[in-house]
C-alpha positions in Angstrom: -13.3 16.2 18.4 -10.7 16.0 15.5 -11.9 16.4 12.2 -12.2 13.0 9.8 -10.8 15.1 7.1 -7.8 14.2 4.8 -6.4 16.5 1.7 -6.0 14.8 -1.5 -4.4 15.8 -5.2 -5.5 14.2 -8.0 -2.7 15.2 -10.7 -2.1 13.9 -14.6 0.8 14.0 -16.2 0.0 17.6 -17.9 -1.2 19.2 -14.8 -2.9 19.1 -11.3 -6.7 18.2 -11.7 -7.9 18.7 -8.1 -6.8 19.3 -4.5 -8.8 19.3 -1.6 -10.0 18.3 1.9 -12.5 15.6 2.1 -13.8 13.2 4.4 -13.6 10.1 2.2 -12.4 9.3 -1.6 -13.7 6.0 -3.9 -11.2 4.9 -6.2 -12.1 2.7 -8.9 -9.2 -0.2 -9.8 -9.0 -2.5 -11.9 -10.8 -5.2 -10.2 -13.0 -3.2 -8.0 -13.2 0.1 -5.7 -11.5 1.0 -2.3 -12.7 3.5 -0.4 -10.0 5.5 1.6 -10.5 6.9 4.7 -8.3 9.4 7.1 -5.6 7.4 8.4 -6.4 4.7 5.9 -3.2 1.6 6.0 -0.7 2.4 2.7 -1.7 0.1 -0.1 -0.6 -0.2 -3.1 -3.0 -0.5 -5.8 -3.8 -0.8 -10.1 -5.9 2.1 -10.9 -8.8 1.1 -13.7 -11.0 3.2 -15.4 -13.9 5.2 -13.8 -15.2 8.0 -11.8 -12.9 9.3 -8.3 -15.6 10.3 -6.3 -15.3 11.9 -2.7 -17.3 13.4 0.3 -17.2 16.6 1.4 
């Protein structure tokens, strides 16, 4: 069976801040949080405030 992984980079402007396989990532925007999955449709989305959190 095919891993459910997917790599992700988190980057500022100054530098990259992580970058990594996980199975899932939370994203908090700014009316809400979408959870993003491997193969997840391509979505275009405001960013808000909060904590990125993923699973391993």
């Amino acid at each position: 069976m095919e891993k459910q992984e997917l790599t992700i980079s988190v980057v500022s402007p100054s530098k990259p801040l992580y970058e990594g396989k996980v199975k899932s990532v939370i994203l908090p925007l700014y009316d809400g949080l979408a959870g993003i999955l491997k193969n997840h449709a391509e979505m275009i989305a405001e960013l808000g405030p909060g904590k990125l959190t993923n699973k391993k």
